[in-house]
mmJSON file of the N, C-alpha and C atoms, coordinates in Angstrom:
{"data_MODEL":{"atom_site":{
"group_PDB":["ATOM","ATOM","ATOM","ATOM","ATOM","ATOM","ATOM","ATOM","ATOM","ATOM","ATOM","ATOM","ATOM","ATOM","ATOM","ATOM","ATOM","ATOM","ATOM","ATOM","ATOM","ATOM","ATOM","ATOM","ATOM","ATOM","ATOM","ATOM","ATOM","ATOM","ATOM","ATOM","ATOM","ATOM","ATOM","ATOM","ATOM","ATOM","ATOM","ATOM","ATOM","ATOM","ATOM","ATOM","ATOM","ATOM","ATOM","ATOM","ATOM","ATOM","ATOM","ATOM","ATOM","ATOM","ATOM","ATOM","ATOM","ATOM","ATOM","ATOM","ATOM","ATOM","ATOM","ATOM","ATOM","ATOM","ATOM","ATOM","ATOM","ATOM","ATOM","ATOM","ATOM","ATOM","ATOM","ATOM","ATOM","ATOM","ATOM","ATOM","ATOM","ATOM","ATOM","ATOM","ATOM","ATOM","ATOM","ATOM","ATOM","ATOM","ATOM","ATOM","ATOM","ATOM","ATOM","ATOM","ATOM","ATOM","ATOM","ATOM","ATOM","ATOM","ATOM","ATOM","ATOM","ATOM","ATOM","ATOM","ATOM","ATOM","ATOM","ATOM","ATOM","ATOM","ATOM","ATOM","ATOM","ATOM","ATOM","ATOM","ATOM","ATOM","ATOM","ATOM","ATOM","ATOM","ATOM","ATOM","ATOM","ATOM","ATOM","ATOM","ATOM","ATOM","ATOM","ATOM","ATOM","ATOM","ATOM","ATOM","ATOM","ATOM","ATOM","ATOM","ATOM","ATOM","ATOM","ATOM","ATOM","ATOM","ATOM","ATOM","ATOM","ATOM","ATOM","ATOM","ATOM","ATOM","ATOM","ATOM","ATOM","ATOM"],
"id":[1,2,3,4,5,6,7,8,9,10,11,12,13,14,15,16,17,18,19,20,21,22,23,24,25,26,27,28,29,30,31,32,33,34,35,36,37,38,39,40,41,42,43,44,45,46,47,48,49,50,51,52,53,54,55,56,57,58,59,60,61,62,63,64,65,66,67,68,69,70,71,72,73,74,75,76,77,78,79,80,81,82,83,84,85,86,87,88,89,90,91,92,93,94,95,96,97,98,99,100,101,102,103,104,105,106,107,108,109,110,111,112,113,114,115,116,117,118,119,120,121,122,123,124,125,126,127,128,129,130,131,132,133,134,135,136,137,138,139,140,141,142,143,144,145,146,147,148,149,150,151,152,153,154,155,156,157,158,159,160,161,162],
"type_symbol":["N","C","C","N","C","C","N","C","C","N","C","C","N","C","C","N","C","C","N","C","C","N","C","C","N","C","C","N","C","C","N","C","C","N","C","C","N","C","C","N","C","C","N","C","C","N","C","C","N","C","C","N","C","C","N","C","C","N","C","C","N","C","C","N","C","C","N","C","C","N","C","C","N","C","C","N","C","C","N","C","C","N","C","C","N","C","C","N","C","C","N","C","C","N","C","C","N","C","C","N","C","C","N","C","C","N","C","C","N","C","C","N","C","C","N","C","C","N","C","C","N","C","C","N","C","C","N","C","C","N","C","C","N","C","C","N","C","C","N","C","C","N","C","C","N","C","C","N","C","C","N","C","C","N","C","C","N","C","C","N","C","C"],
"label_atom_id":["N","CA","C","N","CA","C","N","CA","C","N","CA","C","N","CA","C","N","CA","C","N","CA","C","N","CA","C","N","CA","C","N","CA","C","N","CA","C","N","CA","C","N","CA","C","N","CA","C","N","CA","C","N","CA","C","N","CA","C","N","CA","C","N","CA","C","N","CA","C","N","CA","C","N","CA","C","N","CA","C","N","CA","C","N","CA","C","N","CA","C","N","CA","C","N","CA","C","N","CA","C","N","CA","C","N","CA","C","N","CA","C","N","CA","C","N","CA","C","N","CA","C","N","CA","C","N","CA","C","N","CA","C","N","CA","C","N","CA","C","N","CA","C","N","CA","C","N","CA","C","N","CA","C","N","CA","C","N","CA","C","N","CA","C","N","CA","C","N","CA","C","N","CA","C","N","CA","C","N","CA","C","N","CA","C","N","CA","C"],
"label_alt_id":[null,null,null,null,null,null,null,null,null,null,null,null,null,null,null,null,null,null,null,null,null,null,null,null,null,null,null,null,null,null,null,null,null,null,null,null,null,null,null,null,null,null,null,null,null,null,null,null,null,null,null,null,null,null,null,null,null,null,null,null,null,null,null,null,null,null,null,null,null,null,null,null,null,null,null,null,null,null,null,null,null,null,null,null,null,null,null,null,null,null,null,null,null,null,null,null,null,null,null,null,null,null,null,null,null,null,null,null,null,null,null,null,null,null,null,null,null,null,null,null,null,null,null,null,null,null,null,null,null,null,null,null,null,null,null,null,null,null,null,null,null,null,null,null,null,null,null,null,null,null,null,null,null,null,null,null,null,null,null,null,null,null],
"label_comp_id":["UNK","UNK","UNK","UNK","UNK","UNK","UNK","UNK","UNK","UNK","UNK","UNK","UNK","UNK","UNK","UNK","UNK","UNK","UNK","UNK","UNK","UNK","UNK","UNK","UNK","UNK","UNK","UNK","UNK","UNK","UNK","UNK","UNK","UNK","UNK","UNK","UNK","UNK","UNK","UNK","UNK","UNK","UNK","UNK","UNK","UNK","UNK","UNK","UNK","UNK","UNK","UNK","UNK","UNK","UNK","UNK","UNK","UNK","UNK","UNK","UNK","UNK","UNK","UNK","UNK","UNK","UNK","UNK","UNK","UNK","UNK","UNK","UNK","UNK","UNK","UNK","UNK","UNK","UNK","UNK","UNK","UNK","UNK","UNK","UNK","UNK","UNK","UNK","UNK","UNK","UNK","UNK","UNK","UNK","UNK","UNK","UNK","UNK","UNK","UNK","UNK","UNK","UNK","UNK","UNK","UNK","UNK","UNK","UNK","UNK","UNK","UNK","UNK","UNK","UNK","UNK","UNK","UNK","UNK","UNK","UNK","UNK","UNK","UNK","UNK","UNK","UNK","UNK","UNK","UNK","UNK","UNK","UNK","UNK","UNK","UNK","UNK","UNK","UNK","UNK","UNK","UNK","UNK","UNK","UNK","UNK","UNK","UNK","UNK","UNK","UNK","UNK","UNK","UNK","UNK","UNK","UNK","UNK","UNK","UNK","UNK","UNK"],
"label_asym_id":["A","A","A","A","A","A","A","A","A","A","A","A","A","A","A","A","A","A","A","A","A","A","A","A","A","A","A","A","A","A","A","A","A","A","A","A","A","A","A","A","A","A","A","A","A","A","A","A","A","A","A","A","A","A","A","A","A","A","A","A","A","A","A","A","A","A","A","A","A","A","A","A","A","A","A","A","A","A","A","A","A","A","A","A","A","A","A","A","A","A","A","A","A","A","A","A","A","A","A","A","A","A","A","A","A","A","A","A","A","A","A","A","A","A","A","A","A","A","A","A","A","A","A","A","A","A","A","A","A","A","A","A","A","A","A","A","A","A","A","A","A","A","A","A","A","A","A","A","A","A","A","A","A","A","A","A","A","A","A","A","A","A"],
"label_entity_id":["1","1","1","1","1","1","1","1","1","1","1","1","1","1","1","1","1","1","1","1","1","1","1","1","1","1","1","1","1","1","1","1","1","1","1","1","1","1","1","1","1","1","1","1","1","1","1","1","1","1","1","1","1","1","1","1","1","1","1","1","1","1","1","1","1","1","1","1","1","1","1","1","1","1","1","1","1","1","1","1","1","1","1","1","1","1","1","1","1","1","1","1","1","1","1","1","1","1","1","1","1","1","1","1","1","1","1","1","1","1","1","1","1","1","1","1","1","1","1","1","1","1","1","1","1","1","1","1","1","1","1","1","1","1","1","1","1","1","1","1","1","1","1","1","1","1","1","1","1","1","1","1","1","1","1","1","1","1","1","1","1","1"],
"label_seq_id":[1,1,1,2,2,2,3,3,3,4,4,4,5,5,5,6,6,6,7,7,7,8,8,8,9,9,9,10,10,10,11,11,11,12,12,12,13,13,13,14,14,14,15,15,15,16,16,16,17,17,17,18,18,18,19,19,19,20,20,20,21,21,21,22,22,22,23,23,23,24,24,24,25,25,25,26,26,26,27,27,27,28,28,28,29,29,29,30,30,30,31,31,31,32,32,32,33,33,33,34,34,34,35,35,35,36,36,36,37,37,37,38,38,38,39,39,39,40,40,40,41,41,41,42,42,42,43,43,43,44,44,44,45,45,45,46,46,46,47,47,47,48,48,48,49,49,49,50,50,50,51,51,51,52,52,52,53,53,53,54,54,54],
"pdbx_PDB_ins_code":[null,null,null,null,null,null,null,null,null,null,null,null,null,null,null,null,null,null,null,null,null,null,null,null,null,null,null,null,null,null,null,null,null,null,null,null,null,null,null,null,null,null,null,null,null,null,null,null,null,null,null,null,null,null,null,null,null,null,null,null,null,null,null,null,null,null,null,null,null,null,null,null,null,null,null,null,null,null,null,null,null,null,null,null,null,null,null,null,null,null,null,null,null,null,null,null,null,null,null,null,null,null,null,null,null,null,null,null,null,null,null,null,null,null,null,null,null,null,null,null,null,null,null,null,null,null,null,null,null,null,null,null,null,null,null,null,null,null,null,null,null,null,null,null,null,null,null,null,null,null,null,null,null,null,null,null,null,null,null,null,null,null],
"Cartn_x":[0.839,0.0,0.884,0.577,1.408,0.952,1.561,1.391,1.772,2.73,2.732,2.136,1.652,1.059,2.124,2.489,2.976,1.934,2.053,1.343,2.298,1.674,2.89,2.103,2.477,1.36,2.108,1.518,2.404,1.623,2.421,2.159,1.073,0.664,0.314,0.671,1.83,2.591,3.038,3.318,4.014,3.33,1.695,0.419,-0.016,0.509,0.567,1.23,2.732,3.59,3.165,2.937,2.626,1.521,-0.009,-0.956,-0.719,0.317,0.67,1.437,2.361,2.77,1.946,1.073,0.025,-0.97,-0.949,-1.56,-0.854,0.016,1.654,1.399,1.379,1.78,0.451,-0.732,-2.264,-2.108,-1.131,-1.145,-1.688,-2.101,-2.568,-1.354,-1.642,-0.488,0.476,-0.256,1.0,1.596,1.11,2.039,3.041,3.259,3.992,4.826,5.016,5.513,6.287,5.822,6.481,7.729,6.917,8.285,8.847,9.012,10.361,11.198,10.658,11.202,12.114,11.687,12.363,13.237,12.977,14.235,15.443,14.891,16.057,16.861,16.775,17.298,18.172,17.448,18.392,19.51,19.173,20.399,21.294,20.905,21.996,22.669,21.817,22.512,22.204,22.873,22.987,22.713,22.277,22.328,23.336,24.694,25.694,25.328,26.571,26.592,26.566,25.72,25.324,26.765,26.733,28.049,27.406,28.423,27.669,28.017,27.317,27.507,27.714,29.219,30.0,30.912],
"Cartn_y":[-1.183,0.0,1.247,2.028,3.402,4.793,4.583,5.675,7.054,7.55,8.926,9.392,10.544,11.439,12.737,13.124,14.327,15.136,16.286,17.297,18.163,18.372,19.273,19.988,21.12,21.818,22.117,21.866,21.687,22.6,23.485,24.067,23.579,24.247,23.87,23.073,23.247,23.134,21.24,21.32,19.731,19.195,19.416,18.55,18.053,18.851,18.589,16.972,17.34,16.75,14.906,15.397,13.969,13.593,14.402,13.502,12.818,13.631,12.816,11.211,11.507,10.308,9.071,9.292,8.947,8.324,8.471,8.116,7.081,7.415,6.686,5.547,5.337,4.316,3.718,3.801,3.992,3.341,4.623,4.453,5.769,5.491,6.988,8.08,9.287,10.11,9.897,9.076,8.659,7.634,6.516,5.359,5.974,6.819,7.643,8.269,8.907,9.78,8.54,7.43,6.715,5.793,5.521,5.064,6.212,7.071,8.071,8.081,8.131,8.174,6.512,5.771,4.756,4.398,4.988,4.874,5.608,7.055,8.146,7.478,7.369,6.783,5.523,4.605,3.619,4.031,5.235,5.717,6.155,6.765,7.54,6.285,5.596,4.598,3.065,2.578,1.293,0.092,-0.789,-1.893,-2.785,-3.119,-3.678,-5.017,-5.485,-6.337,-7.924,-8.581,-9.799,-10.472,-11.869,-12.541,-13.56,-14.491,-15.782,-16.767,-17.403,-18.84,-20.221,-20.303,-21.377,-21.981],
"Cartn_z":[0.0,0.0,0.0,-0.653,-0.928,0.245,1.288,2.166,2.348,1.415,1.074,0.015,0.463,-0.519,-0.512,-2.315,-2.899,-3.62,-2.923,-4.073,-5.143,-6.183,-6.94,-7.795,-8.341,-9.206,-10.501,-11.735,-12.632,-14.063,-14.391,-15.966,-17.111,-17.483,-18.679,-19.356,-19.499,-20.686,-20.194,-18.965,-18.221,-18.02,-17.938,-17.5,-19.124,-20.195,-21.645,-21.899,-21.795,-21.647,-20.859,-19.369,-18.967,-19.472,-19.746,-20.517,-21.737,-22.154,-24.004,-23.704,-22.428,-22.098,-21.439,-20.794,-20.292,-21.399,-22.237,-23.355,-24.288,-24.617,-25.444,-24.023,-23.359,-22.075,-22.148,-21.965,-21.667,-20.308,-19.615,-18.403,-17.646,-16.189,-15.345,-15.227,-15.397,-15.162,-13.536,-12.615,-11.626,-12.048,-12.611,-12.869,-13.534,-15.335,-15.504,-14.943,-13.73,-12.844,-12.324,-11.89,-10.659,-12.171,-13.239,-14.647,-14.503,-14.65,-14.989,-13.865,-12.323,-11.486,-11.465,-11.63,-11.194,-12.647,-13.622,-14.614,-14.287,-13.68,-13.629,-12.65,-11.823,-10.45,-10.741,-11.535,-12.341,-13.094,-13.763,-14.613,-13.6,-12.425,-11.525,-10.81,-10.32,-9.307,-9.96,-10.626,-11.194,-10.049,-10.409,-9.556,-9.298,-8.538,-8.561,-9.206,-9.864,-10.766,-10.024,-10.147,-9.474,-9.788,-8.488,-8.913,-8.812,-9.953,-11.071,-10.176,-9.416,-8.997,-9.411,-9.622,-10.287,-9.431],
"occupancy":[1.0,1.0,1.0,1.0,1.0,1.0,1.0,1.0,1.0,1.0,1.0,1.0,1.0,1.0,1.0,1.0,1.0,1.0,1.0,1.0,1.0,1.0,1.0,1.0,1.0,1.0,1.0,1.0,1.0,1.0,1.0,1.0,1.0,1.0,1.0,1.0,1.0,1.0,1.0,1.0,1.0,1.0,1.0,1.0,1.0,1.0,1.0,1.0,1.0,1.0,1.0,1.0,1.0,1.0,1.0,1.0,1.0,1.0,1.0,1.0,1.0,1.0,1.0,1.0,1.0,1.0,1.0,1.0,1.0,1.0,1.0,1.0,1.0,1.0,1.0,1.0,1.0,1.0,1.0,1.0,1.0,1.0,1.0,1.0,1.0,1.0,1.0,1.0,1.0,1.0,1.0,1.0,1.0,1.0,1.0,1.0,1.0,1.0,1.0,1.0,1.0,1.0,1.0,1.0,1.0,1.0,1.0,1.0,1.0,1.0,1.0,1.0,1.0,1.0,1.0,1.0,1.0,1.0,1.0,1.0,1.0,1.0,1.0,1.0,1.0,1.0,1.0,1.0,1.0,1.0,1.0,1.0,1.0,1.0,1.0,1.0,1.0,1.0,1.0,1.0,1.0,1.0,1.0,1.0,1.0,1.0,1.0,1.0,1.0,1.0,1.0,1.0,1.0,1.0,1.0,1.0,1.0,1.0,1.0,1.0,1.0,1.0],
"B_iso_or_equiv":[0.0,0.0,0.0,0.0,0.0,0.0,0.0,0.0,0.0,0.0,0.0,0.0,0.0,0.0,0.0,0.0,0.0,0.0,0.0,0.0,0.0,0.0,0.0,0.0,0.0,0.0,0.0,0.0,0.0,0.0,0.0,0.0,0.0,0.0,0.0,0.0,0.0,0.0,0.0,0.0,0.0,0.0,0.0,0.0,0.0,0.0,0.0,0.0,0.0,0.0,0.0,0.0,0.0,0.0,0.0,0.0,0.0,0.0,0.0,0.0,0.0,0.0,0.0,0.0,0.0,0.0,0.0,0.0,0.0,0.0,0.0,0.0,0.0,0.0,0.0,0.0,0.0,0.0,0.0,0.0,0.0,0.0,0.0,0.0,0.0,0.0,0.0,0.0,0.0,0.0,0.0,0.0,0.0,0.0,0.0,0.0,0.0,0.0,0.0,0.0,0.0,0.0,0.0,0.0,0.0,0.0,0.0,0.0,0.0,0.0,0.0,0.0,0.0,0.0,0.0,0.0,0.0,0.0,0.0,0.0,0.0,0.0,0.0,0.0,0.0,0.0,0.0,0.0,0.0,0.0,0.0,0.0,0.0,0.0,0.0,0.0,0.0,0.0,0.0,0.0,0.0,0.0,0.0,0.0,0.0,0.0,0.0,0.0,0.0,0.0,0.0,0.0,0.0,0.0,0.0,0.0,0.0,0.0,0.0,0.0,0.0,0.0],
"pdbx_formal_charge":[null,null,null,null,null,null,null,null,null,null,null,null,null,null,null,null,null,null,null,null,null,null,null,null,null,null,null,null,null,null,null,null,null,null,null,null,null,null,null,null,null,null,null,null,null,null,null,null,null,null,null,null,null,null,null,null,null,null,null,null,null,null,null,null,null,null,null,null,null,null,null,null,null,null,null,null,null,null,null,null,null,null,null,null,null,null,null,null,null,null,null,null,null,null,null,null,null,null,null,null,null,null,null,null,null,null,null,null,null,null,null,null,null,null,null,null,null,null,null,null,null,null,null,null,null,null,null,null,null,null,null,null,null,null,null,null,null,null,null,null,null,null,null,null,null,null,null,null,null,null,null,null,null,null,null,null,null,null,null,null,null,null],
"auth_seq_id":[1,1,1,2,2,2,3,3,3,4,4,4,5,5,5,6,6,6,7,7,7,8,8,8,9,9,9,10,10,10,11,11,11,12,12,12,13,13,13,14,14,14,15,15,15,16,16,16,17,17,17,18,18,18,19,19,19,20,20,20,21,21,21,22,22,22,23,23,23,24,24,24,25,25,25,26,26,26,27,27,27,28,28,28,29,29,29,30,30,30,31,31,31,32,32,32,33,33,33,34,34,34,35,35,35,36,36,36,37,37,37,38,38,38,39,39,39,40,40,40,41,41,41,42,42,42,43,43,43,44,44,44,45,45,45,46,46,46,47,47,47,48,48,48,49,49,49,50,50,50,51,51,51,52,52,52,53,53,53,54,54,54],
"auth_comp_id":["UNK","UNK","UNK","UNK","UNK","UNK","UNK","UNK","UNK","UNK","UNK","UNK","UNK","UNK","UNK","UNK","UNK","UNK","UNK","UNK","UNK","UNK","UNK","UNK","UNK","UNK","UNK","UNK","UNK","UNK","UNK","UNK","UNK","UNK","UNK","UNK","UNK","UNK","UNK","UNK","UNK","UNK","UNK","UNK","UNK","UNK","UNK","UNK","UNK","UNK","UNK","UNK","UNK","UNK","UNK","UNK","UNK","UNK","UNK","UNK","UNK","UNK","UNK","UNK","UNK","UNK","UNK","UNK","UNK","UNK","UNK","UNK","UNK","UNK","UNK","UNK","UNK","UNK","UNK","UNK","UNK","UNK","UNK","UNK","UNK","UNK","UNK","UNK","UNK","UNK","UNK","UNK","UNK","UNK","UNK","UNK","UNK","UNK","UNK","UNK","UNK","UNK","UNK","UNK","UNK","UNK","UNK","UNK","UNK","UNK","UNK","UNK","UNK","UNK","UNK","UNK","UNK","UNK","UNK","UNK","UNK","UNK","UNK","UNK","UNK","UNK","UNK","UNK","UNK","UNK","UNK","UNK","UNK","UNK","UNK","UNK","UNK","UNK","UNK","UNK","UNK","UNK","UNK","UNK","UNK","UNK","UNK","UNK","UNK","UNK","UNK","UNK","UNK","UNK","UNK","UNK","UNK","UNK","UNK","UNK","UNK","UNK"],
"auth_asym_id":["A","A","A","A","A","A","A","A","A","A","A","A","A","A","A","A","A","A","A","A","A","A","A","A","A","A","A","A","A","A","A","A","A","A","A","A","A","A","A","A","A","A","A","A","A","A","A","A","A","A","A","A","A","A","A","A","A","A","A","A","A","A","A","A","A","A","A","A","A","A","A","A","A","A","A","A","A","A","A","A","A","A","A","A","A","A","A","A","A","A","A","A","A","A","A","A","A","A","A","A","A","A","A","A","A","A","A","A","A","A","A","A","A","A","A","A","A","A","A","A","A","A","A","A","A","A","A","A","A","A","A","A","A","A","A","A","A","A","A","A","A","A","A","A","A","A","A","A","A","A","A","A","A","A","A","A","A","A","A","A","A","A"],
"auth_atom_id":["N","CA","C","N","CA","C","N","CA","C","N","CA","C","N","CA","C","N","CA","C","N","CA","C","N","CA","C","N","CA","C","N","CA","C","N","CA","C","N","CA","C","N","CA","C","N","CA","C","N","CA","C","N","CA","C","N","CA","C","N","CA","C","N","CA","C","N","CA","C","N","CA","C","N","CA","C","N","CA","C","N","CA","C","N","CA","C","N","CA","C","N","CA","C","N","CA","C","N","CA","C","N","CA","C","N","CA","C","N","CA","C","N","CA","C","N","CA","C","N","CA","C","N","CA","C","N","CA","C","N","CA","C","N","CA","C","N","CA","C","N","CA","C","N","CA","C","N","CA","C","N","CA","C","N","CA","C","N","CA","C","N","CA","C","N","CA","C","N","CA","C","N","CA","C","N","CA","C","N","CA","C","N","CA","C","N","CA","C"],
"pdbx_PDB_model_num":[1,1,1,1,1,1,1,1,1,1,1,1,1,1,1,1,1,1,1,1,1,1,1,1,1,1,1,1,1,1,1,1,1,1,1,1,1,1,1,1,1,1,1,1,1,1,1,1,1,1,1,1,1,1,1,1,1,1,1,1,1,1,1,1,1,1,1,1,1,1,1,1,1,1,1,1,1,1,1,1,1,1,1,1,1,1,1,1,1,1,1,1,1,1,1,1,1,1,1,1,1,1,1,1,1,1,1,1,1,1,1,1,1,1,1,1,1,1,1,1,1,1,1,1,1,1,1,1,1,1,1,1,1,1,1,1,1,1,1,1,1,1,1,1,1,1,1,1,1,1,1,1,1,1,1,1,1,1,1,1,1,1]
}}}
């Protein structure tokens, strides 16, 4: 269960932006929000490289 709540107030122009993505996905504009977030974060912090059990 997801127990925080964020508010954020967002442009024209970025509420544009995530509905177009939101659409391209035919996902809700939070699921959207929570993919970008968990890609960006991937790009910053990689997941250490598993070791091969041999």
């Amino acid at each position: 269960m997801r127990e925080k709540v964020f508010n954020i107030r967002f442009s024209e122009e970025e509420w544009a932006r995530i509905q177009a993505l939101a659409a391209h996905h035919e996902l809700p504009a939070a699921q959207i929000l929570r993919l970008l977030i968990k890609r960006e974060h991937a790009a910053i912090f990689p997941a250490p490289a598993k070791k091969s059990k041999r």
